[in-house]
MARZAFI-187120 format. One record per residue: residue in three letters; x, y, z of N, C-alpha, C in turn. Coordinates in steps of 0.02 Angstrom, whole numbers, plus 50000, padded with zeros to 5 digits. Layout:
! MARZAFI-187120
ALAXYZXYZXYZ;...
//
This chain:
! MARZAFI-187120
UNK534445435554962534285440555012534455438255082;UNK534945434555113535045430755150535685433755164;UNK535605435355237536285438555268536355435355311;UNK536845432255339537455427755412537555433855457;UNK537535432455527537635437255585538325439555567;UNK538945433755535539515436555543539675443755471;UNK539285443455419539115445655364538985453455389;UNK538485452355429538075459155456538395461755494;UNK539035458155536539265462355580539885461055562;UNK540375464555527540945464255497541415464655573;UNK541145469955605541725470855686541885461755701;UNK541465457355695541785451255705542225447555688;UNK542515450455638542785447255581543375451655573;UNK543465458255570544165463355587544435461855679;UNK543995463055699544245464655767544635460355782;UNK544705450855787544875447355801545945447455773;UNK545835449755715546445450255680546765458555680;UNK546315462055724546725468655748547545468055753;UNK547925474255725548685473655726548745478755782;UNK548795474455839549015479855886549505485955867;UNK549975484955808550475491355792549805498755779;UNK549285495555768548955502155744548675505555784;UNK548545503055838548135506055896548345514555910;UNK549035515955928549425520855929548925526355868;UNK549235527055796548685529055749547995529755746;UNK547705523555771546955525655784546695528355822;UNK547035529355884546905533655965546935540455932;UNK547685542655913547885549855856547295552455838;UNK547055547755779546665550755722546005549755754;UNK545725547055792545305547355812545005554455882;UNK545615554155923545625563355943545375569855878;UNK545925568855848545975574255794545265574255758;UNK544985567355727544295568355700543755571255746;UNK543775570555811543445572955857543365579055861;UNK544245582355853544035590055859543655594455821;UNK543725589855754543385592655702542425591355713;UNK542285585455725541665582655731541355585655774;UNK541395589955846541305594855908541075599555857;UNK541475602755825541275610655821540875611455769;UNK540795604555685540555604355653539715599855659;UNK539625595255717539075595555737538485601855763;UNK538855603955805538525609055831538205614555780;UNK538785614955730538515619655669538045615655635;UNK538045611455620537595607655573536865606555618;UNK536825606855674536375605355729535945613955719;UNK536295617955714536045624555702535645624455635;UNK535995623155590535885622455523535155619255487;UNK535175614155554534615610055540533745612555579;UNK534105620155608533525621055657533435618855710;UNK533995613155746533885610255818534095613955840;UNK534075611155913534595612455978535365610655956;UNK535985615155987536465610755975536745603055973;UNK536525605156042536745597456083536465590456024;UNK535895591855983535675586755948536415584955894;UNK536675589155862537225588855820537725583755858;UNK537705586155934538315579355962537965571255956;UNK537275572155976536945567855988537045562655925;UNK536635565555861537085562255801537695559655782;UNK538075562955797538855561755767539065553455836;UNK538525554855899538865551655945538565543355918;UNK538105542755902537595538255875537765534455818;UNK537975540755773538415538555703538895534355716;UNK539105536755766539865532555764540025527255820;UNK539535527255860539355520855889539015515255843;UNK538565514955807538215508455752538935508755720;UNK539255513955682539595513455621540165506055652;UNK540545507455704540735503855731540755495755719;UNK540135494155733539995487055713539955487055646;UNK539615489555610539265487655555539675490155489;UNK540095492855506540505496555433540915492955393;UNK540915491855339541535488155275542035490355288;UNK541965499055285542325502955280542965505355323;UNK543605505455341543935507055382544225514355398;UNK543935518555356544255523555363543585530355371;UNK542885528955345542325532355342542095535655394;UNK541925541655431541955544155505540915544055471;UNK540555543255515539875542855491539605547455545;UNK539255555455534538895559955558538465565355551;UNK538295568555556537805573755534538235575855489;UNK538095578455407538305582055342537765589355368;UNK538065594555301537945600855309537475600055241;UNK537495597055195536925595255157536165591855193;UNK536165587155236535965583055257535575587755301;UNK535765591955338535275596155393534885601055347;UNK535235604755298534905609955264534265603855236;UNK534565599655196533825595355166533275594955207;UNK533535591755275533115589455337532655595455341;UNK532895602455360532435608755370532235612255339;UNK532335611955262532115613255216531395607655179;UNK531535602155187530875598655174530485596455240;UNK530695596355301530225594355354529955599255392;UNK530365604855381529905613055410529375613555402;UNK529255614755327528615615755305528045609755330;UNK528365604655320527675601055340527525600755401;UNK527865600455451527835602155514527265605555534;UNK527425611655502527275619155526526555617755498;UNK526315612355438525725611755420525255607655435;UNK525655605055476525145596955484524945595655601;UNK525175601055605524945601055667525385595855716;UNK526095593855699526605589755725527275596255742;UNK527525593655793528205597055814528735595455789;UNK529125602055754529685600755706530275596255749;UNK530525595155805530995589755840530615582755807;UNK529765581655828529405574555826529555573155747;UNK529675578055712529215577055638530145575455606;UNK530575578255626531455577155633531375568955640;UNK531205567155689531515559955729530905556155680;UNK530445556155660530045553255613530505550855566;UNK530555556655512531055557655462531485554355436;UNK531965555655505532455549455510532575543455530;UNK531845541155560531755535155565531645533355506;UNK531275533655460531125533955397531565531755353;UNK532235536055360532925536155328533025528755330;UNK533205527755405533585521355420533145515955422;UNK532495513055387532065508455393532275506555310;UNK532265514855261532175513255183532775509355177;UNK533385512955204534025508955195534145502955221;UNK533715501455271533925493955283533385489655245;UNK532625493255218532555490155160532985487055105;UNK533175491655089533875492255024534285486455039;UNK534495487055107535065480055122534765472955134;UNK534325472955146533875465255158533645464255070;UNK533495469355018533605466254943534035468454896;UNK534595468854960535475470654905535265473554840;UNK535035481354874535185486854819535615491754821;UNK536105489754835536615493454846536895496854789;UNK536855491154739537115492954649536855497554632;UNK535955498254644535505505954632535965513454614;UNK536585512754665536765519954667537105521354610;UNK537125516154567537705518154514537315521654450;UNK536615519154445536025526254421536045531354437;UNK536465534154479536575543354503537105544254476;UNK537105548054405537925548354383538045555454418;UNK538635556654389539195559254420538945568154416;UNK538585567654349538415577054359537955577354394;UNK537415572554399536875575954464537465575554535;UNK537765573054545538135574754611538785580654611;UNK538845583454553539145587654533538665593854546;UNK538095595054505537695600054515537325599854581;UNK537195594454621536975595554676537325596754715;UNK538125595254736538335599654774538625604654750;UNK538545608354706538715615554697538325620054726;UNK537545615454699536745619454711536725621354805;UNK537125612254811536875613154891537455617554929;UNK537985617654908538645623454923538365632354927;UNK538135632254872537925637054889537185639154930;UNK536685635454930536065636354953536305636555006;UNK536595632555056536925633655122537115638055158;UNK537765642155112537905648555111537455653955117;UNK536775655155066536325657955105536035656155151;UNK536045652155174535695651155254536015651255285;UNK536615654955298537225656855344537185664455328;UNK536955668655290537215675255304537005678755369;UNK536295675855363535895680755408536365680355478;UNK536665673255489536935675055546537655677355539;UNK537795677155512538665681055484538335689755510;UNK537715691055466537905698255454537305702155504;UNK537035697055558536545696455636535895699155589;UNK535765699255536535215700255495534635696155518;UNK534075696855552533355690255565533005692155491;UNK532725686455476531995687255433532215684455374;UNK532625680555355532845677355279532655672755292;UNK532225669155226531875663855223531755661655146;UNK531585655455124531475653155052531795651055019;UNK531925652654962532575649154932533255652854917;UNK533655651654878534235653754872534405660654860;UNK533785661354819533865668854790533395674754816;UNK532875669654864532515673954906532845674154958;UNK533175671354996533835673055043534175678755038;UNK534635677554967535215680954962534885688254941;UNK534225689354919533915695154899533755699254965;UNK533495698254991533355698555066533905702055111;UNK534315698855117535025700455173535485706655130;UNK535365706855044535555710455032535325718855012;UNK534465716955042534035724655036534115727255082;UNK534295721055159534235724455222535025726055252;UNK535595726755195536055726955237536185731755275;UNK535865736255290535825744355302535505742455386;UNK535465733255396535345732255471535745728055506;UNK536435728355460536765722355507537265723855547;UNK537465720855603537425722455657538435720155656;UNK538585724055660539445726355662539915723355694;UNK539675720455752540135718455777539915709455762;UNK539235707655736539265701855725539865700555669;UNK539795706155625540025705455559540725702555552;UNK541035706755619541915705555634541875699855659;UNK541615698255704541625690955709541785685555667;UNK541185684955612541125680455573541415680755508;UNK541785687455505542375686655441543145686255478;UNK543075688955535543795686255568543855674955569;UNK543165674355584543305668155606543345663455520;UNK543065668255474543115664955413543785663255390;UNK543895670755410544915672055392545285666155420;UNK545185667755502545645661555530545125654655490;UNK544775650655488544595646555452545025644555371;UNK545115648355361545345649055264546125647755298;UNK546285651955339547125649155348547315645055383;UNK546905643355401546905634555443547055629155403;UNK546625629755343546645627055300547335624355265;UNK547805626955274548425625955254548955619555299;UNK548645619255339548915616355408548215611555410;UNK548355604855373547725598555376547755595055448;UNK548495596055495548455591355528548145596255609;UNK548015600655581547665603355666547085605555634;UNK546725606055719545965603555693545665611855698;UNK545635614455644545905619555653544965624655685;UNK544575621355658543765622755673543955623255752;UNK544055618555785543965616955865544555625055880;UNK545105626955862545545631455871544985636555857;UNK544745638255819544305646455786543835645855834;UNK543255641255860542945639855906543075641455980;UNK543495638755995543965641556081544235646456069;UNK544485651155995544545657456031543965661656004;UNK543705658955986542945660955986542465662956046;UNK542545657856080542275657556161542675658656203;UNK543325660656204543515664656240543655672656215;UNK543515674656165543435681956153542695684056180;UNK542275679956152541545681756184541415683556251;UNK541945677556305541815677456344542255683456406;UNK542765686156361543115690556374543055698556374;UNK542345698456315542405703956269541705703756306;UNK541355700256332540765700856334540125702556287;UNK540335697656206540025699856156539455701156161;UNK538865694056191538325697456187537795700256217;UNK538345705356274537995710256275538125716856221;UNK538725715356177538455720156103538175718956059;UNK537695713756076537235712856016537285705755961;UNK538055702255993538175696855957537665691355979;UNK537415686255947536985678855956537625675955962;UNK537305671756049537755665556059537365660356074;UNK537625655156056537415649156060537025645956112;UNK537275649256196536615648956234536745641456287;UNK536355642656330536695632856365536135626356332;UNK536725621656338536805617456293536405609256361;UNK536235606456321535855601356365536475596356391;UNK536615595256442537115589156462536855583756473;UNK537425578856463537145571256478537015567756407;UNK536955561256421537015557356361535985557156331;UNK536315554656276535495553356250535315552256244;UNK534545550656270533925546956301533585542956243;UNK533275536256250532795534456198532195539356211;UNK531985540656140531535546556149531065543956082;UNK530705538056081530185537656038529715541156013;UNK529815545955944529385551355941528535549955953;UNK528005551955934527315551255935527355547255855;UNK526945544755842526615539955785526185544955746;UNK526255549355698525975553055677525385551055600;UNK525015555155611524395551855567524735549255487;UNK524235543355470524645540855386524795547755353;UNK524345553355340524385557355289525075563255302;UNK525235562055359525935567155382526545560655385;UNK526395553455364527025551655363527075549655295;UNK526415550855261526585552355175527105555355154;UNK526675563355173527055569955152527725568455181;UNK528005566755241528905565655238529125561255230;UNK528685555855186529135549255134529555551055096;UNK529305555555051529715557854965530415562255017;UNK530415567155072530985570355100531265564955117;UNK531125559055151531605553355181531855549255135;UNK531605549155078531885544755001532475551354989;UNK532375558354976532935561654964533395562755017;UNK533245560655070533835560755141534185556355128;UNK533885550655108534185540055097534525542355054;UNK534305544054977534875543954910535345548554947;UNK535305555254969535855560754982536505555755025;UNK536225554155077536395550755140536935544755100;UNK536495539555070537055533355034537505538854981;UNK537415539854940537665544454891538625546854908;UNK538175551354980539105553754993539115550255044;UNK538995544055074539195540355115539755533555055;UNK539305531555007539705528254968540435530354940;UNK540245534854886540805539654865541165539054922;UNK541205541054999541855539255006542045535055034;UNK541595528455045541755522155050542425518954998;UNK542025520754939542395517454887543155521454887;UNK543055528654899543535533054875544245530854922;UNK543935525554992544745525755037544765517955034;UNK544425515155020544495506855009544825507154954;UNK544635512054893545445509654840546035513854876;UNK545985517354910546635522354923547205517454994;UNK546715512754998547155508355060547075501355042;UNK546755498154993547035491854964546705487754976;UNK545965489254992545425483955005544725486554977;UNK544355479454990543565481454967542865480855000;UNK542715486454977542025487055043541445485655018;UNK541005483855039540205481855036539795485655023;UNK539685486954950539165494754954538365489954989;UNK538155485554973537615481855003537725482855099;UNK538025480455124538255481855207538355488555219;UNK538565492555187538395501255199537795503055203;UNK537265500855169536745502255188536455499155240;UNK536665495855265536455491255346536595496755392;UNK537385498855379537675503355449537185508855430;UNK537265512555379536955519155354536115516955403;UNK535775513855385535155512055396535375512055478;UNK535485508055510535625507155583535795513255621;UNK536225516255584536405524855623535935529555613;UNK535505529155560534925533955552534285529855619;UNK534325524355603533885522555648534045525555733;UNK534605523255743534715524955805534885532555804;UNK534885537955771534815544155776534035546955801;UNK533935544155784532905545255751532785542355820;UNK532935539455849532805537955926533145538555989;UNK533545543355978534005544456035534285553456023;UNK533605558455998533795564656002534185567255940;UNK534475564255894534805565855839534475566755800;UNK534655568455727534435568555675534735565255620;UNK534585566355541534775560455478535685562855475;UNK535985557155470536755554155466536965552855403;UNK537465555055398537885549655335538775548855343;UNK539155547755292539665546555296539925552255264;UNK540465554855305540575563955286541325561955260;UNK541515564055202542155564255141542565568555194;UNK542335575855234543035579055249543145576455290;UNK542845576155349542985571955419543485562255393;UNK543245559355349543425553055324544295552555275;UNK544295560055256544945561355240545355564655273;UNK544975568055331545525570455396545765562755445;UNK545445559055463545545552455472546025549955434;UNK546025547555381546435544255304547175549055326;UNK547165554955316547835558055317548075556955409;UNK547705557455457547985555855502548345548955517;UNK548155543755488548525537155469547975530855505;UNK547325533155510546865528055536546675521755514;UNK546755516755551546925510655505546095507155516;UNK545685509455552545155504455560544395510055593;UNK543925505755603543355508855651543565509255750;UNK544095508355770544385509755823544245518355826;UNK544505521255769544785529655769543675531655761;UNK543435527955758542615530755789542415528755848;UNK542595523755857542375520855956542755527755973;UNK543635529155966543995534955990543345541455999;UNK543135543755917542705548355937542235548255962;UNK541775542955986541305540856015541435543056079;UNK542005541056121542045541256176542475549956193;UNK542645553256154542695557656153541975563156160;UNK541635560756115540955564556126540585562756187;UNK540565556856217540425554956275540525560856327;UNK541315561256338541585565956408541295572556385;UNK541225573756326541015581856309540165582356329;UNK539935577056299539095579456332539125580356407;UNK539435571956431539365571356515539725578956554;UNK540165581956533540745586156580540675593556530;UNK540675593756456540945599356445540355602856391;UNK539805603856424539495607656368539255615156375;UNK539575615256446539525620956481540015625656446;UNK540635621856424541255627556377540855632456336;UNK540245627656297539965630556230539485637856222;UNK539275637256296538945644056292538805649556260;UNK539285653656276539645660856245539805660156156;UNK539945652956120540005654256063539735657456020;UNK539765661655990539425664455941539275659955878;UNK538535661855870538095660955814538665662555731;UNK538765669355722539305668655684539735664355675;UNK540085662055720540655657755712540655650755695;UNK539925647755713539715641555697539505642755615;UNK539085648555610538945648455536539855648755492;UNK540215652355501540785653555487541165646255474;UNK541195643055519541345635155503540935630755451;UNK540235633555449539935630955381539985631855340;UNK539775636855339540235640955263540955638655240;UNK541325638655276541995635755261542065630955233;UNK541715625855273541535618055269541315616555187;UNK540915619355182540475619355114540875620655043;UNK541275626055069541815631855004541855623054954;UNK542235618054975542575611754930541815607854902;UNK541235608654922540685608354879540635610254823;UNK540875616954808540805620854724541245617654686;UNK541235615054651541345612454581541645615754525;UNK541685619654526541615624954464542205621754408;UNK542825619654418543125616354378542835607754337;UNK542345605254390542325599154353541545601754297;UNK541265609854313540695611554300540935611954217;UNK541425616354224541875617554142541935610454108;UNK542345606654161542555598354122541865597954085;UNK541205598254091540695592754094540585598954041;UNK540585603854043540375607853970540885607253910;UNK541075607153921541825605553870541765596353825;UNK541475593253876541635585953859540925584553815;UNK540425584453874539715583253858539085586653887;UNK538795590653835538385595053833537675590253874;UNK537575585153850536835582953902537035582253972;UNK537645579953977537795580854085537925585354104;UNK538155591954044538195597754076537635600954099;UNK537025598754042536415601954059535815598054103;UNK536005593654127535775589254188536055592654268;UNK536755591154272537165594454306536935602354337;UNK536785605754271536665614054282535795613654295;UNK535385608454272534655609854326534625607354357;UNK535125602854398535025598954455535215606254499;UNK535885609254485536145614454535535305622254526;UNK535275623154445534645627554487534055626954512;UNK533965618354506533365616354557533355618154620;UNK534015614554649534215618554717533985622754749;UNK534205627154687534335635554702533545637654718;UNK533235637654662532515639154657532005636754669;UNK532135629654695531495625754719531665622054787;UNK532245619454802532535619154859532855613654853;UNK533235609054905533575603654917533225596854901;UNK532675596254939532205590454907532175592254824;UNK532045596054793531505596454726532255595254692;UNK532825598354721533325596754675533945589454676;UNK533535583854722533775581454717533265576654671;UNK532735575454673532325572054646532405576354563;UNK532455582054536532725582854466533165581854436;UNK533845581854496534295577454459534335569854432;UNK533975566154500533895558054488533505557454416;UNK532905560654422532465559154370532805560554305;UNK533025568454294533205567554231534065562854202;UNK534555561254272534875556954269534585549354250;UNK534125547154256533485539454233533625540854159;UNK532965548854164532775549754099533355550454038;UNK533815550754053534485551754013534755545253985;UNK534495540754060534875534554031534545528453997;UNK533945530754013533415530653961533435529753911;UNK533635535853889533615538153805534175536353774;UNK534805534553822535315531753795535145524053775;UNK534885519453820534785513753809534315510553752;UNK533595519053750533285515953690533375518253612;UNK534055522653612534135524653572534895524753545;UNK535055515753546536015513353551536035517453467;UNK536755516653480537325515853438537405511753396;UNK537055512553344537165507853260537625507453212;UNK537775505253191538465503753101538365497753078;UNK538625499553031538685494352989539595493252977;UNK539545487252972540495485652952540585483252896;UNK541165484752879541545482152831542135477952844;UNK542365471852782543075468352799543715473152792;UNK543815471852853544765472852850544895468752792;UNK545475472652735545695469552683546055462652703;UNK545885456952664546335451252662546305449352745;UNK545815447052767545755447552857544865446052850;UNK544895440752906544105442152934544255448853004;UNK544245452352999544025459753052543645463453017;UNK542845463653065542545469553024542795476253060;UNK542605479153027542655486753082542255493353025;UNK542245498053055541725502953034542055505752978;UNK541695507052916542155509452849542285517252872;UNK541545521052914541835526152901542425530852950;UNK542625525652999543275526953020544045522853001;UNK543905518352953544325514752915543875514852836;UNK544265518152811544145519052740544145513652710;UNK544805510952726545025505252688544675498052701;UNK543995498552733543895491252751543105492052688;UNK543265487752662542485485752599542095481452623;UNK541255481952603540825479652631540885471252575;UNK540695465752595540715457852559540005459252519;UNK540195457952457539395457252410538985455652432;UNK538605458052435537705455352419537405456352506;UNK538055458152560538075455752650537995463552680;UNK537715463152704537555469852768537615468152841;UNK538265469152876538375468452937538325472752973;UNK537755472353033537555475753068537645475953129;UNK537815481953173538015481053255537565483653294;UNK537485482453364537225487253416537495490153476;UNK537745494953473538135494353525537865495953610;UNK537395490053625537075490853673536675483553686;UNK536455483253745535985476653761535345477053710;UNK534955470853692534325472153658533895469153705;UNK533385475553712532825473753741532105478253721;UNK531575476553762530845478853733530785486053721;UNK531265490753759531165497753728531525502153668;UNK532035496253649532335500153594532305494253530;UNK531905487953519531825484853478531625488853417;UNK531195493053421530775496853368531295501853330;UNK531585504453387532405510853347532965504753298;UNK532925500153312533525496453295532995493953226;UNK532515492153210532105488253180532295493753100;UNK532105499053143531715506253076532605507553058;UNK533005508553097533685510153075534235504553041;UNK533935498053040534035493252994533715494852946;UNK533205493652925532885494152877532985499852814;UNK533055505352863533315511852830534125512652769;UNK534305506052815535425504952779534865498652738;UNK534775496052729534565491052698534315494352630;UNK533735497452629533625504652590533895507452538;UNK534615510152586535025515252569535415512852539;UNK535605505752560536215501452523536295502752464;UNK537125503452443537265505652358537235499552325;UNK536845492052362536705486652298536425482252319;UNK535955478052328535495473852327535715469852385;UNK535465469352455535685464452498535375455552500;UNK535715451952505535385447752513535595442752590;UNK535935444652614536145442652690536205448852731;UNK535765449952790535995453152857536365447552898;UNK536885449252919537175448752969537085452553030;UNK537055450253083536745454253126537125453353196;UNK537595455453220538315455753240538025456953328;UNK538145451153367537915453453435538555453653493;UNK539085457053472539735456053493539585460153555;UNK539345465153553539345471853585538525473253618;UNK538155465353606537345464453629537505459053683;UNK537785459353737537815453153773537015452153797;UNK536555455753810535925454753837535735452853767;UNK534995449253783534455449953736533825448353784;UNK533495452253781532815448353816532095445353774;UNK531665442053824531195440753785530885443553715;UNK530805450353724530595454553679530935457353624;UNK531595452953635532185455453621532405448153549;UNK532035444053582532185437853549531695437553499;UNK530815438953514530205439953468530255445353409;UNK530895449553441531125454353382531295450953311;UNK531975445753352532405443553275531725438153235;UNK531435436653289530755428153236530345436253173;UNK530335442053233529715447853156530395448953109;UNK530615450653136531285453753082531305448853038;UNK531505442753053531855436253008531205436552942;UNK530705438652960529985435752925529915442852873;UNK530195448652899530035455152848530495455552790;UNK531035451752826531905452152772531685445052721;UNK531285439252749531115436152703530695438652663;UNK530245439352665529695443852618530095448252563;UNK530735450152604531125454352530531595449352499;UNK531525443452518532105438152486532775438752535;UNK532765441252577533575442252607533565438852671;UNK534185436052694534105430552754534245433452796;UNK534365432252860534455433552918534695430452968;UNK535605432052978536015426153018536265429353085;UNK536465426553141536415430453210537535429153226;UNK537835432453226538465432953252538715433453299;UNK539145429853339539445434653403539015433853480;UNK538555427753463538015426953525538395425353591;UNK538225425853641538485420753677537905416853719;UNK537985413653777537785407453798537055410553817;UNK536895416553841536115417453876535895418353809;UNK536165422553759535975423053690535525417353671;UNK536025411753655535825407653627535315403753655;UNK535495402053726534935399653744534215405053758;UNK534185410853755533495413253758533135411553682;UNK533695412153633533485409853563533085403953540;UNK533565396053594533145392953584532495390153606;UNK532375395853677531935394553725531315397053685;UNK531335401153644530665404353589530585399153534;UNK531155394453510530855393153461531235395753386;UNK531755399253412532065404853339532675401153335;UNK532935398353338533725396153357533805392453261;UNK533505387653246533605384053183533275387653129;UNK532895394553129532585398553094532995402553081;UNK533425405153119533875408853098534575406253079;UNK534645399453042535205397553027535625393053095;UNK535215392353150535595388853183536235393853227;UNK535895396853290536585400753306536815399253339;UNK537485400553342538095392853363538515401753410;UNK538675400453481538825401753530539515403353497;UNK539725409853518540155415853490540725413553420;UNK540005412653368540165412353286540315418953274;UNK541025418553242541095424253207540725427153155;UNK540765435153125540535436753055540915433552986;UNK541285432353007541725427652930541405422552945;UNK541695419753005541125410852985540505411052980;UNK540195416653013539315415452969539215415752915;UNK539535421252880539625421852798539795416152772;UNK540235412852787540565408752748539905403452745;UNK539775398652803539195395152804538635397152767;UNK538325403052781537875404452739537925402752660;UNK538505405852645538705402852579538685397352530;UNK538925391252573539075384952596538435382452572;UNK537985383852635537275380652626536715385452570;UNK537015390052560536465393552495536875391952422;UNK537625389052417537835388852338537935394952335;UNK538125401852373538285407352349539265407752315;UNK539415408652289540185409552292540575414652304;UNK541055413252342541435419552369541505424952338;
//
């Protein structure tokens, strides 16, 4: 658990060997991520129930820590559109219940965030994340793709009063459409349109384009005085340490379990695309030190007016395609967001409410899944059906409840995989020591009187008992009298304590029926946990990765059996 200053701060260690050829590229891509990071803060700042200006505040924070502290060279780290809906969807309510102010009860939150994660990095659990398989993050961002989307109509279609969950939203906006307000409407499907055909054209930033003529039609057209919501003035200047209030134990209970689902959400798609541009550019990153930066940028969000951060995939692949070679192209946006709080937040005024939702929505569309939703039904029916209640947890209980149903029943899955392995029995390859399974090789026959047995999994205290009863059962069933198990640990590299007290009961029940009990295929922790109990010369002496022919054969040897 022991981290070196130079460890913790990777900028010491790149910066020095900077290739000046790249600077050019990182200035580039670091503009261009900017334009995008401007117009998609501000939306996400909405999203989350703040003030705008908090959305810059974040992204500016993000990418100042990320700076020092990142593996990663290509990762842009800032407010997500998952990440705010979670935030105001689980910290609203308690807010609103516990007699704390939803900004104080925000900056709590995310202090919260960035304390658990730098927990995580001071006892390198970084590995943890590889327990979130792939369909809970499949069904959760479909769930969260769309839950989003309803919390964007009301302002697409200037509708007030939608509230709850997905389907109490979308029920809602669609009893009252008989009140929405017309000229919002053009707005926010014109700006969808231009959005969708932007899309075609990766290298302009095309949000910041729909945005400026956004605010200059408003400001031309004089939208809202027809009724359009605009965005309103925006706070200037950089952002203040702002230590929230210390709120009573029982209100920083209730937003523990939301700041554990901010942390997993937050590492989750901050990793994913750690990993996803460190293989795509030929190096390797620190999932343990991601959670340092991750942790450090939430921290310093949570105290300087922002809110919870992570590492955003579109922004990190608009970067990647612009040709960004390092964390230079975030100092770039850093200091880009700088001149915009200090000088330009006055532009933002006149934007319409529509048009920011319009960029979310957009944003979100590459959330739905729906092709890898088919893959996962087609392949395997338990991740499909993990996958599909993680997404209608979402829907129906909200962002927190559905991220904590996916984890859990993603555990509980792997669970049941671990205590419930993969058994056979083998047979010899003709004229050959190779066992292999008869009933995908016909041709391989089981050796008289021998029952070779596999696991295809680690042995330990929760699945000793499945492996015990499902031996016993082929033993049973056998078409002729066994008098040797073989017991094949090719495919058992673990064994644990409980794991080892197994083979001393086993060895003692198979004696009782006359039949021995020899161990194959061990290797070195094997053997030595074997002989650390006491079982090692009870079971024939197990000799560090003995084959199934040479145990047979020995056994033989020393019982007078003949071939």
């Amino acid at each position: 658990m022991k981290h070196s200053v130079e460890s913790a701060l990777p900028m010491m260690e790149w910066l020095p060997e900077y290739d000046q050829s790249w600077i050019r590229l990182d200035i580039v891509a670091g503009i261009t991520v900017a334009a995008a990071v401007i117009p998609e803060s501000l939306a996400y700042a909405s999203l989350a129930g703040l003030p705008p200006q908090t959305g810059l505040y974040a992204a500016l924070l993000g990418a100042i820590t990320y700076v020092f502290l990142a593996s990663s060279r290509q990762v842009i780290v800032g407010p997500t559109s998952a990440l705010a809906i979670l935030l105001l969807a689980g910290v609203g309510p308690i807010a609103a219940s516990n007699g704390i102010t939803y900004p104080a009860a925000v900056a709590v939150t995310t202090l919260l965030v960035g304390i658990i994660s730098i927990a995580a990095w001071v006892f390198r659990l970084g590995h943890l994340v590889n327990f979130i398989s792939g369909s809970v993050l499949t069904g959760f961002s479909t769930g969260a793709a769309l839950y989003i989307i309803s919390t964007q109509l009301g302002k697409l279609f200037g509708i007030e009063g939608a509230d709850g969950t997905f389907f109490e939203r979308f029920w809602f906006i669609l009893s009252h459409l008989n009140e929405a307000q017309s000229t919002t409407v053009i707005v926010g499907l014109l700006s969808i349109g231009l959005l969708l055909l932007g899309e075609r054209f990766q290298r302009v930033p095309t949000a910041l384009v729909v945005v400026i003529l956004a605010i200059v039609t408003s400001s031309v057209l004089d939208l809202q005085a027809q009724g359009v919501a605009v965005v309103g003035d925006l706070q200037s200047g950089l952002p203040a340490l702002t230590v929230p209030p210390v709120p009573e134990v029982g209100v920083v209970g209730a937003l523990t379990p939301v700041a554990f689902a901010l942390f997993i959400l937050s590492y989750v798609q901050g990793i994913g695309a750690v990993q996803t541009f460190a293989r795509r550019n030929g190096y390797r990153a620190d999932p343990d030190q991601e959670l340092l930066a991750d942790g450090a940028a939430n921290v310093a969000a949570g105290l300087f007016g922002g809110f919870a951060v992570g590492g955003s995939m579109s922004r990190s692949a608009l970067n990647d395609s612009m040709g960004g070679k390092s964390q230079v192209v975030s100092a770039v946006v850093a200091a880009v967001l700088v001149v915009v709080l200090l000088f330009l937040t006055g532009v933002f005024t006149t934007l319409p409410d529509a048009t920011l939702a319009a960029v979310v929505t957009v944003a979100v569309l590459g959330l739905i899944d729906v092709a890898e939703m088919k893959r996962l039904q087609q392949v395997t029916r338990s991740e499909f059906a993990i996958a599909s209640a993680t997404l209608l947890g979402v829907l129906a209980l909200g962002m927190v409840w559905g991220v904590f149903i996916g984890v859990g029943l993603s555990l509980l899955h792997m669970i049941s995989l671990v205590s419930n392995p993969k058994t056979e029995a083998l047979g010899r390859f003709p004229d050959s020591n190779h066992f292999i399974n008869p009933k995908r090789h016909p041709e391989a026959v089981e050796d008289s009187g021998v029952l070779v047995y596999r696991v295809d999994a680690e042995l330990f205290y929760a699945n000793t008992n499945v492996v015990q009863n499902d031996l016993e059962a082929r033993i049973e069933a056998h078409d002729s009298p066994v008098d040797l198990v073989v017991f094949d640990l090719f495919s058992s590299p673990i064994v644990d304590y409980a794991a080892a007290e197994f083979f001393g009961d086993l060895r003692s029940d198979l004696a009782s029926q006359g039949i021995d009990l020899r161990i194959a295929g061990a290797n070195e922790q094997v053997v030595e946990m074997l002989n650390a109990v006491g079982l090692n010369e009870e079971l024939g002496g197990v000799r560090e990765d003995e084959t199934i022919a040479s145990t047979i054969d020995r056994w033989r040897r020393e019982e007078g059996v003949p071939s």
